[in-house]
Z-matrix of the N, CA and C atoms (Angstrom, degrees):
N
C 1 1.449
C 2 1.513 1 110.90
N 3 1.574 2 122.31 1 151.69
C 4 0.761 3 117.35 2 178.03
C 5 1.668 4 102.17 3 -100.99
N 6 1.534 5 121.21 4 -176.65
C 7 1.452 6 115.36 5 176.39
C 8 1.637 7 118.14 6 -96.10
N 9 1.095 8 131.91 7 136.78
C 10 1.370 9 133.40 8 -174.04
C 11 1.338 10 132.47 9 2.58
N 12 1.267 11 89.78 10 -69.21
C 13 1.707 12 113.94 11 -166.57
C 14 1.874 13 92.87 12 -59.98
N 15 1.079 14 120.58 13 -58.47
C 16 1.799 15 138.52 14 173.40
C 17 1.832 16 91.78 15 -38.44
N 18 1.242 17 126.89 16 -60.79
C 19 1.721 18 112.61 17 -168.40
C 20 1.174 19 94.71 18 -93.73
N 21 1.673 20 147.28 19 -12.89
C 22 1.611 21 118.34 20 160.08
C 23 1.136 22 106.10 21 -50.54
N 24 1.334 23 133.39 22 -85.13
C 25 1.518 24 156.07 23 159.49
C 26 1.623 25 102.20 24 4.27
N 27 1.155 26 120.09 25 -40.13
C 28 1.114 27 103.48 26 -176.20
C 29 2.133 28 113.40 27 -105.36
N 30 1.002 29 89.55 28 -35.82
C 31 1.602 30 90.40 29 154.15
C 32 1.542 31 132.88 30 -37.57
N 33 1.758 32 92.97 31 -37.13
C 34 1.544 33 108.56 32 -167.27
C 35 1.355 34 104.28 33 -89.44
N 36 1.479 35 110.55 34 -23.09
C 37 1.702 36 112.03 35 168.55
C 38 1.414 37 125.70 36 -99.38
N 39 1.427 38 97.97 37 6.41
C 40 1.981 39 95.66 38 170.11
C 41 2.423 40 83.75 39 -113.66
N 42 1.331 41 103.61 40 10.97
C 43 1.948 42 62.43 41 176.96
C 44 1.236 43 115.16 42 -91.46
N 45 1.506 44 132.19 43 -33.07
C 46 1.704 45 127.61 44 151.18
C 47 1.696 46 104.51 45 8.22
N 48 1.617 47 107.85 46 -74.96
C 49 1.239 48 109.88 47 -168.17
C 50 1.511 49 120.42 48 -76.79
N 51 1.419 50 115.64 49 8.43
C 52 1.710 51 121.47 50 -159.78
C 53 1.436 52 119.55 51 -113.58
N 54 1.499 53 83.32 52 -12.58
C 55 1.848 54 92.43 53 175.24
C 56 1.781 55 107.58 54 72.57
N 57 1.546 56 122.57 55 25.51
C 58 1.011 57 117.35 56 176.53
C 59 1.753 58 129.65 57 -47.12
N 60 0.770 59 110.92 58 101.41
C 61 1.774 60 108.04 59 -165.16
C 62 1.710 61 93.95 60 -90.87
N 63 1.161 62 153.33 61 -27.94
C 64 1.399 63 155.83 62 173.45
C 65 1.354 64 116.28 63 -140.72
N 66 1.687 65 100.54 64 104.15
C 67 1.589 66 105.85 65 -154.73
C 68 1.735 67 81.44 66 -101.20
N 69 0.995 68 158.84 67 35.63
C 70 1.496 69 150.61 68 131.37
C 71 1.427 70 107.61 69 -55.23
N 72 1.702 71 111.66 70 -68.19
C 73 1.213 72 112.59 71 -169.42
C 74 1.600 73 114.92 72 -69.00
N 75 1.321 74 117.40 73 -38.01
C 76 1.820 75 110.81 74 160.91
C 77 1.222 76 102.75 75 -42.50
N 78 1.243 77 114.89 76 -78.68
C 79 1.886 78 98.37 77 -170.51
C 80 1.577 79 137.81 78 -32.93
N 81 1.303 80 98.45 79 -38.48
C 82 1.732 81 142.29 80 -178.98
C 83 1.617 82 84.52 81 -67.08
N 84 1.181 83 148.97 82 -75.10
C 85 1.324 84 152.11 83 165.86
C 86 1.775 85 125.68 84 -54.40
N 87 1.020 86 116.38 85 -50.20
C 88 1.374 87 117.24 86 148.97
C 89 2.179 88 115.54 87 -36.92
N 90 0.833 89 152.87 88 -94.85
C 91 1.178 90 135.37 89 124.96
C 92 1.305 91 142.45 90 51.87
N 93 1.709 92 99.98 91 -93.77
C 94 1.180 93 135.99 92 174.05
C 95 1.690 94 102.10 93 -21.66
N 96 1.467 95 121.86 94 -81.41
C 97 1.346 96 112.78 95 -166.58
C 98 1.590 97 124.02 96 -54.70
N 99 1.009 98 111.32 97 3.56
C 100 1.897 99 103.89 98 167.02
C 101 1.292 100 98.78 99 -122.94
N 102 1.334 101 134.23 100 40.44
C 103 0.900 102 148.56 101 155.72
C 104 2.240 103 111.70 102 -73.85
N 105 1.590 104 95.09 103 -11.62
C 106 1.286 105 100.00 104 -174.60
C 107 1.222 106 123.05 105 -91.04
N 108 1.363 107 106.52 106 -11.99
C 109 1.272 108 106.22 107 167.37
C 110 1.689 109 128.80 108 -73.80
N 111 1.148 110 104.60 109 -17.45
C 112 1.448 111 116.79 110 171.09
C 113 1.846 112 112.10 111 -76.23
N 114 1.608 113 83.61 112 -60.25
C 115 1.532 114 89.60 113 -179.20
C 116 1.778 115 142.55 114 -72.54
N 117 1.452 116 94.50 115 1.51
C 118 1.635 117 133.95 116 -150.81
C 119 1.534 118 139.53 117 29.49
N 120 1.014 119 84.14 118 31.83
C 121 1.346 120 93.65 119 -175.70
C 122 1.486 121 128.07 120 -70.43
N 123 0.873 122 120.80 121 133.05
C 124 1.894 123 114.33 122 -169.44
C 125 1.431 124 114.37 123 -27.27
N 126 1.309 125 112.13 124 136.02
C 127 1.444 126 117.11 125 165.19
C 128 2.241 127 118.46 126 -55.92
N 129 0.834 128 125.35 127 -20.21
C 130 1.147 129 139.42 128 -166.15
C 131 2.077 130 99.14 129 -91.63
N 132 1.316 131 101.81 130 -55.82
C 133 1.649 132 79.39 131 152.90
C 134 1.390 133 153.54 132 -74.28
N 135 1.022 134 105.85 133 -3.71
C 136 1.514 135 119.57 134 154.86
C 137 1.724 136 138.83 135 -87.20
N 138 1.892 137 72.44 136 -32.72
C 139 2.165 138 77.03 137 -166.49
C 140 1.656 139 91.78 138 -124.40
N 141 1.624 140 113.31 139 -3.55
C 142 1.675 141 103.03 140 -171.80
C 143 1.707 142 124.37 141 -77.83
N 144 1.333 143 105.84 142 -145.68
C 145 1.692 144 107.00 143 -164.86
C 146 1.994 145 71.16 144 -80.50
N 147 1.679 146 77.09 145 164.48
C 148 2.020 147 96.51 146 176.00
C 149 1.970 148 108.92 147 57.17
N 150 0.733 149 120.98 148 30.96
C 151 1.868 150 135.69 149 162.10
C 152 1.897 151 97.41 150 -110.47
N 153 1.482 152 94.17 151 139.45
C 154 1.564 153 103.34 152 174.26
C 155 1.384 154 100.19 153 -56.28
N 156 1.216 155 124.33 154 153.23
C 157 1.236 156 144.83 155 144.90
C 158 0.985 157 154.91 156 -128.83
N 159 1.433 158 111.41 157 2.92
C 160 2.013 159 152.41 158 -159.23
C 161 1.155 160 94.82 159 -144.01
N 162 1.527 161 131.40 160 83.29
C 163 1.455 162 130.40 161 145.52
C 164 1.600 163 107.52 162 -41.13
N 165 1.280 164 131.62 163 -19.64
C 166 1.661 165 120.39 164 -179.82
C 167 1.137 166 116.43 165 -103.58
N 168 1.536 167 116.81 166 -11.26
C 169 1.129 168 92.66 167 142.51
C 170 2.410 169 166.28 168 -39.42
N 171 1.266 170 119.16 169 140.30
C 172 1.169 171 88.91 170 -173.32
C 173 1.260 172 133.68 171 -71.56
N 174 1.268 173 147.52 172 175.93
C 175 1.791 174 127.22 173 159.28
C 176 1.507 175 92.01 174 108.35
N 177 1.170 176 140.33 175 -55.35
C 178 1.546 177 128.32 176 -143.98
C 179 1.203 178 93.74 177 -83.05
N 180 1.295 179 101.43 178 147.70
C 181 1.970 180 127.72 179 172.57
C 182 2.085 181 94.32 180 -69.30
N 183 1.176 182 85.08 181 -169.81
C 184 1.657 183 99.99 182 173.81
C 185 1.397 184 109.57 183 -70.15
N 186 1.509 185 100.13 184 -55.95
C 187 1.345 186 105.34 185 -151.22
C 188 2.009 187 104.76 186 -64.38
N 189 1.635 188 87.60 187 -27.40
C 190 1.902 189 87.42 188 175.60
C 191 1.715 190 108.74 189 -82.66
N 192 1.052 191 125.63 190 -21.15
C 193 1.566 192 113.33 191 173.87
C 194 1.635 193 112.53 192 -63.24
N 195 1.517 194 104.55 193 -53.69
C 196 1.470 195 111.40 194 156.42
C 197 1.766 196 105.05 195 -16.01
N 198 1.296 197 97.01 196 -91.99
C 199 1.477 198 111.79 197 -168.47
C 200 1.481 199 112.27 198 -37.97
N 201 1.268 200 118.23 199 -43.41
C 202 1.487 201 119.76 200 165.85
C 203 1.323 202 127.51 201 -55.88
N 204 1.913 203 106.84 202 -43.08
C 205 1.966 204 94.76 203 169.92
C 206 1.119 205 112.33 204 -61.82
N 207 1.949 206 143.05 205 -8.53
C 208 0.620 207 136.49 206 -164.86
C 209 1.739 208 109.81 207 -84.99
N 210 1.179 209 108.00 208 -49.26
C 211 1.296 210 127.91 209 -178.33
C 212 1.277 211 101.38 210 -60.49
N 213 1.119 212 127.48 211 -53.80
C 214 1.464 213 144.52 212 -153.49
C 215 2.064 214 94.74 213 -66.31
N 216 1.207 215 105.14 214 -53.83
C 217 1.646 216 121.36 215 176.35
C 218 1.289 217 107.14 216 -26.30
N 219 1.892 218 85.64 217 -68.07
C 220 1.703 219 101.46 218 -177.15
C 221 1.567 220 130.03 219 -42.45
N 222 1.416 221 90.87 220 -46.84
C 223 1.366 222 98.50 221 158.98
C 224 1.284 223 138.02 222 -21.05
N 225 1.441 224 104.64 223 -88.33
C 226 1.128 225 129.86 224 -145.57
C 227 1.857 226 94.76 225 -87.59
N 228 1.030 227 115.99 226 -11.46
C 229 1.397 228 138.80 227 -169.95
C 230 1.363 229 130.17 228 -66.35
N 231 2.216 230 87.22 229 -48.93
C 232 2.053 231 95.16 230 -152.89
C 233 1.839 232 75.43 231 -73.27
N 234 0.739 233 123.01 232 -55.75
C 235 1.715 234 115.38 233 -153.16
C 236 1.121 235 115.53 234 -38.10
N 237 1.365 236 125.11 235 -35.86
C 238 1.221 237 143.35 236 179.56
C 239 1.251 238 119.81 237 -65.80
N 240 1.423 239 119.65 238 -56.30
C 241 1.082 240 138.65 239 164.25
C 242 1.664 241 106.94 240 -34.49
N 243 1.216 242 104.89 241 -83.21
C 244 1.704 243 118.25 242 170.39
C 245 1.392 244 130.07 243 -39.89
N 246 1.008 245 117.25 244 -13.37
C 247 1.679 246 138.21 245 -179.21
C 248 2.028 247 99.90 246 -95.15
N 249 0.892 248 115.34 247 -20.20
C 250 1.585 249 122.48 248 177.83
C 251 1.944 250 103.93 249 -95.77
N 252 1.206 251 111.92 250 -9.74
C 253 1.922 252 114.74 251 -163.77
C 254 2.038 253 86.72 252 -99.56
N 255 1.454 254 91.43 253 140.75
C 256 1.232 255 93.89 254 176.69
C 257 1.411 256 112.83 255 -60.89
N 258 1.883 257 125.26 256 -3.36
C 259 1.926 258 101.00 257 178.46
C 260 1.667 259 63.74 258 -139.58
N 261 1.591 260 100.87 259 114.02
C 262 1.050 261 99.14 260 157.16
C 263 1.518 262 115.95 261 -108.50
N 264 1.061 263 133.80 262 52.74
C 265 1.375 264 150.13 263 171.28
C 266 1.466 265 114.63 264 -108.93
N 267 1.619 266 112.82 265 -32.42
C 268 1.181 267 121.91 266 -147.38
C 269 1.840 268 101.97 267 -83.41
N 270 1.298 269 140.00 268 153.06
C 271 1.253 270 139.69 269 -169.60
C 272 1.497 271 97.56 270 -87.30
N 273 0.768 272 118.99 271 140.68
C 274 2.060 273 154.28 272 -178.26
C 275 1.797 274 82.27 273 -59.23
N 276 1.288 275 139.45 274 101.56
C 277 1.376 276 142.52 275 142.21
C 278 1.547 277 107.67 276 -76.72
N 279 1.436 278 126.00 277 134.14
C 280 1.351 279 117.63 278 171.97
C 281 1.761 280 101.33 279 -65.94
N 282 1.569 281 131.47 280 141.00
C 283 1.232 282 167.08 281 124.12
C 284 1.541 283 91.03 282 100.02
N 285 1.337 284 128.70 283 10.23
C 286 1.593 285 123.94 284 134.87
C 287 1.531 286 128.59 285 -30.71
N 288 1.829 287 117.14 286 144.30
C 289 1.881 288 93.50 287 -174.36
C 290 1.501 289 113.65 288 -71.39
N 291 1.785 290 117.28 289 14.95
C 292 1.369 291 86.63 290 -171.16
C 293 1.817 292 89.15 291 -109.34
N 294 1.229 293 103.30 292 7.76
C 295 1.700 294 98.73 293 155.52
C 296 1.214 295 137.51 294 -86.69
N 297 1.791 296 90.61 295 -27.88
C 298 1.930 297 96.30 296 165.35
C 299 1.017 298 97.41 297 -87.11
N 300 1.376 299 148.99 298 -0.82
C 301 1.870 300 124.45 299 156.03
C 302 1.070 301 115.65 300 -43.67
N 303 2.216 302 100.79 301 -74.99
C 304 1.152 303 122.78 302 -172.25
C 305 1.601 304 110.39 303 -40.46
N 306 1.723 305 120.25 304 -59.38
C 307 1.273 306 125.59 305 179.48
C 308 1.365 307 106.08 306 -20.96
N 309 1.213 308 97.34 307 -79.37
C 310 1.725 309 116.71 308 -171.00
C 311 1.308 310 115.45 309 -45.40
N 312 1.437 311 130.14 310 -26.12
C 313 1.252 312 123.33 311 166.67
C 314 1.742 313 110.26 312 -75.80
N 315 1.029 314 128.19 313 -34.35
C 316 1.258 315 138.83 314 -168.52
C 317 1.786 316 96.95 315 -77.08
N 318 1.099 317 119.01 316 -23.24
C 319 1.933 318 121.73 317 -176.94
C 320 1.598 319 87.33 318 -81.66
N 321 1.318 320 108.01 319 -66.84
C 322 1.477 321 117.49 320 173.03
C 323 1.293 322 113.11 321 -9.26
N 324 1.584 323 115.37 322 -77.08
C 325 1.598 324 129.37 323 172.56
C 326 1.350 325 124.41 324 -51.49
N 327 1.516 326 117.40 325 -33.57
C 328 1.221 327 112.96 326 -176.25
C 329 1.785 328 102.76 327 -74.85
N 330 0.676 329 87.32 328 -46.55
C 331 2.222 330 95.22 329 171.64
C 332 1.583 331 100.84 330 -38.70
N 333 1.288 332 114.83 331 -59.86
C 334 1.736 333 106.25 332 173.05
C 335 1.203 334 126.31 333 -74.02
N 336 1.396 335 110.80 334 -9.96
C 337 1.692 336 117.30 335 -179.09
C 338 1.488 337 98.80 336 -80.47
N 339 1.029 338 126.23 337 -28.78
C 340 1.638 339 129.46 338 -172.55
C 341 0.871 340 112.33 339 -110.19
N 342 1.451 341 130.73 340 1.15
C 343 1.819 342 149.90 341 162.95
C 344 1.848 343 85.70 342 -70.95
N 345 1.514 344 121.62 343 -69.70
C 346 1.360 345 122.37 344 -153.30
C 347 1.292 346 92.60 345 -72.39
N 348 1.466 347 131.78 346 -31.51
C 349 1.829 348 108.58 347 -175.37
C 350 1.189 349 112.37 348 68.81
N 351 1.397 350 129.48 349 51.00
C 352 1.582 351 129.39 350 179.09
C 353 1.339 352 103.27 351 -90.49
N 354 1.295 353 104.88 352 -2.24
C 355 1.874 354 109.05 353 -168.90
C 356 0.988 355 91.51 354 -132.16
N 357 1.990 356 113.04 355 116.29
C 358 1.446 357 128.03 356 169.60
C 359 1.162 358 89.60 357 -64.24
N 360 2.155 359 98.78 358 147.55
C 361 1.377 360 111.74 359 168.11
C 362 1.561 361 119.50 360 -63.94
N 363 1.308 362 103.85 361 -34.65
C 364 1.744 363 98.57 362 -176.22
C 365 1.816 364 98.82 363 -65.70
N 366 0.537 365 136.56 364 -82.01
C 367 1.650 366 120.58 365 -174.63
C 368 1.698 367 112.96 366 -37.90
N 369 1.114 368 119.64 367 2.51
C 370 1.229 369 109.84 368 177.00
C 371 1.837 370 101.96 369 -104.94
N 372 1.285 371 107.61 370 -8.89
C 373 1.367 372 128.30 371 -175.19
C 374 1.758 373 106.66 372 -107.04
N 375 1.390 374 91.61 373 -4.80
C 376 1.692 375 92.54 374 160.42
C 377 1.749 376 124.41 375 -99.94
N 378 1.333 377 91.89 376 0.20
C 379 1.660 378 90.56 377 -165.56
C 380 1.339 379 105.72 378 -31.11
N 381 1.259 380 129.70 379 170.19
C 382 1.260 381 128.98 380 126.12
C 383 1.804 382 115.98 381 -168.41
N 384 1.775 383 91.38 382 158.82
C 385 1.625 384 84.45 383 -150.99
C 386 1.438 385 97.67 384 -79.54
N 387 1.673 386 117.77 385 161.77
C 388 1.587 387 131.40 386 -167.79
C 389 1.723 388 106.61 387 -84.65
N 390 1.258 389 129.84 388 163.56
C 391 1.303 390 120.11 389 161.78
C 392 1.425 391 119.76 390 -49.48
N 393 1.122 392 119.61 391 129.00
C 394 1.564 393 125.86 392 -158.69
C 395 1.920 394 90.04 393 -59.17
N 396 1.839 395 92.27 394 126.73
C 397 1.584 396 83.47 395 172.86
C 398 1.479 397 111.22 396 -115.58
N 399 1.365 398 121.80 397 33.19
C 400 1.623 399 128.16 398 172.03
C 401 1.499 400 109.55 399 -136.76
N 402 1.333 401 121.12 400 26.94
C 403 1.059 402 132.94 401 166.82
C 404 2.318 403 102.08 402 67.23
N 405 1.472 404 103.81 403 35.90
C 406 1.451 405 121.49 404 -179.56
C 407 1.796 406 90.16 405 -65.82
N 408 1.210 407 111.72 406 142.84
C 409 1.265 408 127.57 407 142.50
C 410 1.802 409 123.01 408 -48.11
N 411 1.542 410 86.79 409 93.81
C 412 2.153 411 92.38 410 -169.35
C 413 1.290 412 101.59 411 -19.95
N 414 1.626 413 113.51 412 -59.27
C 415 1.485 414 118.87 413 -157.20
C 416 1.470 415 110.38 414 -64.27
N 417 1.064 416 132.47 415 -55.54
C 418 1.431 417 125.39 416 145.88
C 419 1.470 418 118.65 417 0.08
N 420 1.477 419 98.16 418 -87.29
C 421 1.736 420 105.75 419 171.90
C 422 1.537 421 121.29 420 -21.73
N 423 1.513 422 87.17 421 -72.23
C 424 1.271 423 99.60 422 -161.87
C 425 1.870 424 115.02 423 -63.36
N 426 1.242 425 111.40 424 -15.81
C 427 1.927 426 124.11 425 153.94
C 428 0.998 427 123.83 426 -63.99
N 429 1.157 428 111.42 427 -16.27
C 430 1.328 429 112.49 428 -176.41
C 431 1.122 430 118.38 429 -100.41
N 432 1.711 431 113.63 430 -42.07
C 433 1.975 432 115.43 431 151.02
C 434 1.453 433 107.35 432 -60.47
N 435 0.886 434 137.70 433 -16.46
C 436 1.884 435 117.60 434 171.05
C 437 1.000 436 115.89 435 -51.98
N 438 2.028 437 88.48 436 -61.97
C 439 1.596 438 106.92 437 -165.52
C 440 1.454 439 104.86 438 -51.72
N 441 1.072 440 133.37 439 -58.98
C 442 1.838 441 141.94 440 175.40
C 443 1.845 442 87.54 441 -31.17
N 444 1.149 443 127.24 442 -101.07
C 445 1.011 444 154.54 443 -169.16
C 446 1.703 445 109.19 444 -13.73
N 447 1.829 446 104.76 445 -44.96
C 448 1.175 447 108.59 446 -170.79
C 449 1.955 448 95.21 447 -84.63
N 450 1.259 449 89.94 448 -61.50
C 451 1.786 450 92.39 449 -171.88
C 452 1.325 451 115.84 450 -34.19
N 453 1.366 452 143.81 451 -40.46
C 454 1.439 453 155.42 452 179.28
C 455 1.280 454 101.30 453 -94.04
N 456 1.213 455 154.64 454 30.22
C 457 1.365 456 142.12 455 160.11
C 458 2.026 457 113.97 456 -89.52
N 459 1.434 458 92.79 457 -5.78
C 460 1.641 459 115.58 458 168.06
C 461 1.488 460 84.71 459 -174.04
N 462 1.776 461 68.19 460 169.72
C 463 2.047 462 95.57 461 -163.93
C 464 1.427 463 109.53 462 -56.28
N 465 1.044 464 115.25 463 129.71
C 466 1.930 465 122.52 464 179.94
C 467 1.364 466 95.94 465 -53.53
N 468 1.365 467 89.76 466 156.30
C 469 1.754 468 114.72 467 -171.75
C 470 1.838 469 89.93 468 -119.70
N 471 1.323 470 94.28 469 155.69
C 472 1.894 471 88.09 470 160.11
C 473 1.681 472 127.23 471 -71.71
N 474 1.342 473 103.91 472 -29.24
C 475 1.400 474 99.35 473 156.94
C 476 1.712 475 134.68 474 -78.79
N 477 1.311 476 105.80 475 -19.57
C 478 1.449 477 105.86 476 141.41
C 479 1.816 478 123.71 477 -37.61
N 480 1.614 479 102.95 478 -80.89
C 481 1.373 480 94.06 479 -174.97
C 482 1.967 481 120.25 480 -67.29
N 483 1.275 482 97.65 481 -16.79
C 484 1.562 483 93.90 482 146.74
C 485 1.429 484 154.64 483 -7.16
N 486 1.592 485 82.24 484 -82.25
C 487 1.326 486 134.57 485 169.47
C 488 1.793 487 104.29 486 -65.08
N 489 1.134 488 129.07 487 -40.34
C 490 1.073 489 142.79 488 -174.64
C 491 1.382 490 111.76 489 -74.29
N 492 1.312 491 111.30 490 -53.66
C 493 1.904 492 122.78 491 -170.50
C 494 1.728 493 85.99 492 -84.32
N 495 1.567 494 132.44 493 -34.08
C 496 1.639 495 97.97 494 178.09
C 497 1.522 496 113.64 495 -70.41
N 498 1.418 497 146.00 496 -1.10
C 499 1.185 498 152.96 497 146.06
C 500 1.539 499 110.48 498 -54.42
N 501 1.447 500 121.96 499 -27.95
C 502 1.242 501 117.56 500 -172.59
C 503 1.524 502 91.07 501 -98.62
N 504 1.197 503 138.43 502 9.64
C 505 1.786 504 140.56 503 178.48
C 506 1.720 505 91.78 504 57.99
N 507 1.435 506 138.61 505 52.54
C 508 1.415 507 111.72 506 150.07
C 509 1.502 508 111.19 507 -86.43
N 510 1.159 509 129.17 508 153.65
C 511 1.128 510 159.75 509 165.46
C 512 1.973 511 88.44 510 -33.24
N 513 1.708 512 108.95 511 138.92
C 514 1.312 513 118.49 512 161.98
C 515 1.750 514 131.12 513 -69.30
N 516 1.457 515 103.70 514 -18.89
C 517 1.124 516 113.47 515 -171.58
C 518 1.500 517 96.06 516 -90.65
N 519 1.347 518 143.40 517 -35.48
C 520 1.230 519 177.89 518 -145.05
C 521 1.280 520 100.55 519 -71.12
N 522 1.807 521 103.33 520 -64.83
C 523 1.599 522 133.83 521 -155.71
C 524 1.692 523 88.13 522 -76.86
N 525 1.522 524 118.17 523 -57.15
C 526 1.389 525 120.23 524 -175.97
C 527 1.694 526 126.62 525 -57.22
N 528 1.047 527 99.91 526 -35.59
C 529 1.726 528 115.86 527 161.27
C 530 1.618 529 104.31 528 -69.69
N 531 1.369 530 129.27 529 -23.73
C 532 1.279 531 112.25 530 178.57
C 533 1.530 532 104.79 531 -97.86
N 534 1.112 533 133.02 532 -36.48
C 535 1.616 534 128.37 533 166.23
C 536 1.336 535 113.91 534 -54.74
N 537 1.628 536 123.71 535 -30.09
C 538 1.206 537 120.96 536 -163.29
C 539 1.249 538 95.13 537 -71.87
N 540 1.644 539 122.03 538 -40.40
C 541 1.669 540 127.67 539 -154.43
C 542 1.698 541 95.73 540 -83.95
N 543 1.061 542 109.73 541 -36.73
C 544 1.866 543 114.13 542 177.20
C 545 1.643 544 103.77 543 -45.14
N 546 1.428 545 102.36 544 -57.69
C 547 1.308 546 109.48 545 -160.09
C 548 1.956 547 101.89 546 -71.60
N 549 0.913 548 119.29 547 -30.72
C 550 1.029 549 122.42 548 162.46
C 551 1.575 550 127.50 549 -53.24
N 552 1.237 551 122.21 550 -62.73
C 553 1.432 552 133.62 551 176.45
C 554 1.538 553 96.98 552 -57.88
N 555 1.420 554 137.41 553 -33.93
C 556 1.573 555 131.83 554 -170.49
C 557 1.771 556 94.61 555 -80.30
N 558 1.027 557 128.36 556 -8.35
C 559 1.098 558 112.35 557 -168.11
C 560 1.904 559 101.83 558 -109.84
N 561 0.993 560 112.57 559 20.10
C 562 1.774 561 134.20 560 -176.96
C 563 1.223 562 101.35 561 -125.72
N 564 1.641 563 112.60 562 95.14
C 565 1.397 564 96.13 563 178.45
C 566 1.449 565 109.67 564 -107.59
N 567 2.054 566 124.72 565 52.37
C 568 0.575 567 91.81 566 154.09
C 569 1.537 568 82.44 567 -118.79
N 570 1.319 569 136.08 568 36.09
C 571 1.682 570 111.10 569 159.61
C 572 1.756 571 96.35 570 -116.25
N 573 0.906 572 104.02 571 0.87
C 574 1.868 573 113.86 572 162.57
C 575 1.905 574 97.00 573 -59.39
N 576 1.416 575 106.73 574 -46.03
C 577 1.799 576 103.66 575 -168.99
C 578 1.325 577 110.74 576 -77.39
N 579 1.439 578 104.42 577 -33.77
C 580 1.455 579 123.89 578 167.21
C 581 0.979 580 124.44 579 -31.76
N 582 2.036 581 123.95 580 -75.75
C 583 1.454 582 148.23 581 153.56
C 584 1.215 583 108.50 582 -37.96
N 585 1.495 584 131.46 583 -34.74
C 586 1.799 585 116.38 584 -177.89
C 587 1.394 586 106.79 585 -92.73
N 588 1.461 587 118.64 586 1.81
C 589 1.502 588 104.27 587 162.82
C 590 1.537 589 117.60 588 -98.13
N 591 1.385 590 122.14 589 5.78
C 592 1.256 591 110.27 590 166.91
C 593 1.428 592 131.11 591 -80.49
N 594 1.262 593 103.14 592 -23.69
C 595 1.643 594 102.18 593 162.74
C 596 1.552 595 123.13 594 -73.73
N 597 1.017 596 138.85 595 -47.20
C 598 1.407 597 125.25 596 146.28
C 599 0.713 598 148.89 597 -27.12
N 600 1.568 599 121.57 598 -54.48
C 601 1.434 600 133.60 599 137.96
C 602 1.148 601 122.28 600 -29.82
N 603 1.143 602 136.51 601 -42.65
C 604 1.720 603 138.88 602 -175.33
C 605 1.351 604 87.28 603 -89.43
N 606 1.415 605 127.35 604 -47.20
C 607 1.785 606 101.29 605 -163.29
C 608 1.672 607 103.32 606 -75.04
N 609 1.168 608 126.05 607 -33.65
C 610 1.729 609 125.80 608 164.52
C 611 1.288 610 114.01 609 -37.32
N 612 1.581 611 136.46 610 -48.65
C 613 1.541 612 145.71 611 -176.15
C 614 1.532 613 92.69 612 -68.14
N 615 0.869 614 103.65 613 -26.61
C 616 2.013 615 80.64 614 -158.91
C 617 1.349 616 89.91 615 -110.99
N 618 1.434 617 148.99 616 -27.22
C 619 1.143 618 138.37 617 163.96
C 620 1.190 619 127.09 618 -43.67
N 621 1.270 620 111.36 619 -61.26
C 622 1.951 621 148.40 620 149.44
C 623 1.598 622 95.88 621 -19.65
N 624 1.206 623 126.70 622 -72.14
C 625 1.572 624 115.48 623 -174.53
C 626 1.413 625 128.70 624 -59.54
C-alpha cells in the first residue's frame, strides 16, 4: 500500500477520465481499503480476489471507482517500491527490514504527494467514512476518516504518522525503526529523485491505456 495522501493524489488525476459525479464519496472510497488496519478486518476484504480494481471499468458507483484507484495504485506500485530495497527479490514480510525499507519509501512519497497538493484541502476536510461494508465496527471507521482528515489538514509531521500506525497497533520499536529509515532515505537525494519518479510513472501507464 501506498500512504493516503499518494492514492488521493492519484484518484484526483485519473477522475477527469472517470466521470466522477460526487467526488466526496470517491475519496471516501479511494481510502476506504486501509481502512482495515484500524478496524481489523481481514486483508482479503479489502484488497482480495472480488474488490474493484478497474476504476474504468463500467457499473461502479463513485465510491467503488475510488476503491479501485486504490487497488489499482497498489498494484502497479509494490514492484516498484521493491526494486529501490537493497534485496529486491525478497517477499514483503509484515515488520521485516525489507518492510521498513519499502514502508519508508512509501512515507517518503506521501511527503511529495502533499508537497504537489493534487488534493484540495476542502475535500480532504470532506472525508467521510461510508456505511461499514464488512461488517467494521462504525466507530472504528469513522477513526480512521478523522485520523486521514486530521493528519493532512497541514503537512504531516512524523509524529503525525506515528500517531497514525499506533491506531494500526504496530509495535513502538517498529514505528522507530521506520522513522529512523524515512529519515534516512530523505536525506539521499539521489533515492529522494528515485521515490518522486514513481508516481508519475504509474500515472503515465494507466493514462497511456
Amino acid at each position: 500500500m501506498a500512504f493516503e495522501m499518494t492514492h488521493l493524489r492519484f484518484a484526483m488525476d485519473l477522475a477527469p477520465r472517470l466521470d466522477i459525479k460526487d467526488s466526496p464519496s470517491y475519496l471516501a472510497g479511494t481510502i476506504y481499503p486501509d481502512s482495515r488496519y484500524v478496524t481489523g478486518i481481514q486483508r482479503n476484504l479489502t484488497h482480495g480476489q472480488g474488490v474493484p480494481e478497474d476504476p474504468f471499468v463500467t457499473g461502479l458507483d463513485d465510491f467503488h471507482k475510488g476503491w479501485a484507484t486504490h487497488i489499482l495504485y497498489d498494484q502497479e506500485g509494490i514492484q516498484k517500491y521493491k526494486d529501490l530495497s537493497p534485496w529486491p527479490e525478497r517477499k514483503i514480510v509484515g515488520f521485516s527490514e525489507e518492510w521498513i525499507f519499502t514502508t519508508a519509501v512509501k512515507l517518503v512519497e506521501d511527503f511529495l504527494s502533499y508537497d504537489a497538493m493534487a488534493v484540495p484541502r476542502e475535500m480532504v476536510e470532506g472525508l467521510t467514512p461510508p456505511t461499514p461494508l464488512n461488517q467494521e465496527d462504525p466507530g472504528l471507521l469513522a477513526s480512521y476518516y478523522q485520523d486521514n482528515k486530521t493528519i493532512y489538514q497541514n503537512r504531516p509531521t512524523f509524529d503525525d504518522y506515528r500517531r497514525i500506525m499506533h491506531g494500526w497497533h504496530i509495535e513502538e520499536k517498529i514505528i522507530d525503526q521506520l522513522i529512523a529509515k524515512t529519515e534516512e532515505l530523505q536525506k539521499d537525494k539521489g533515492m529522494v529523485e528515485k521515490i518522486s519518479r514513481i508516481y508519475p510513472e504509474i500515472l503515465a501507464q494507466i493514462q497511456s491505456r
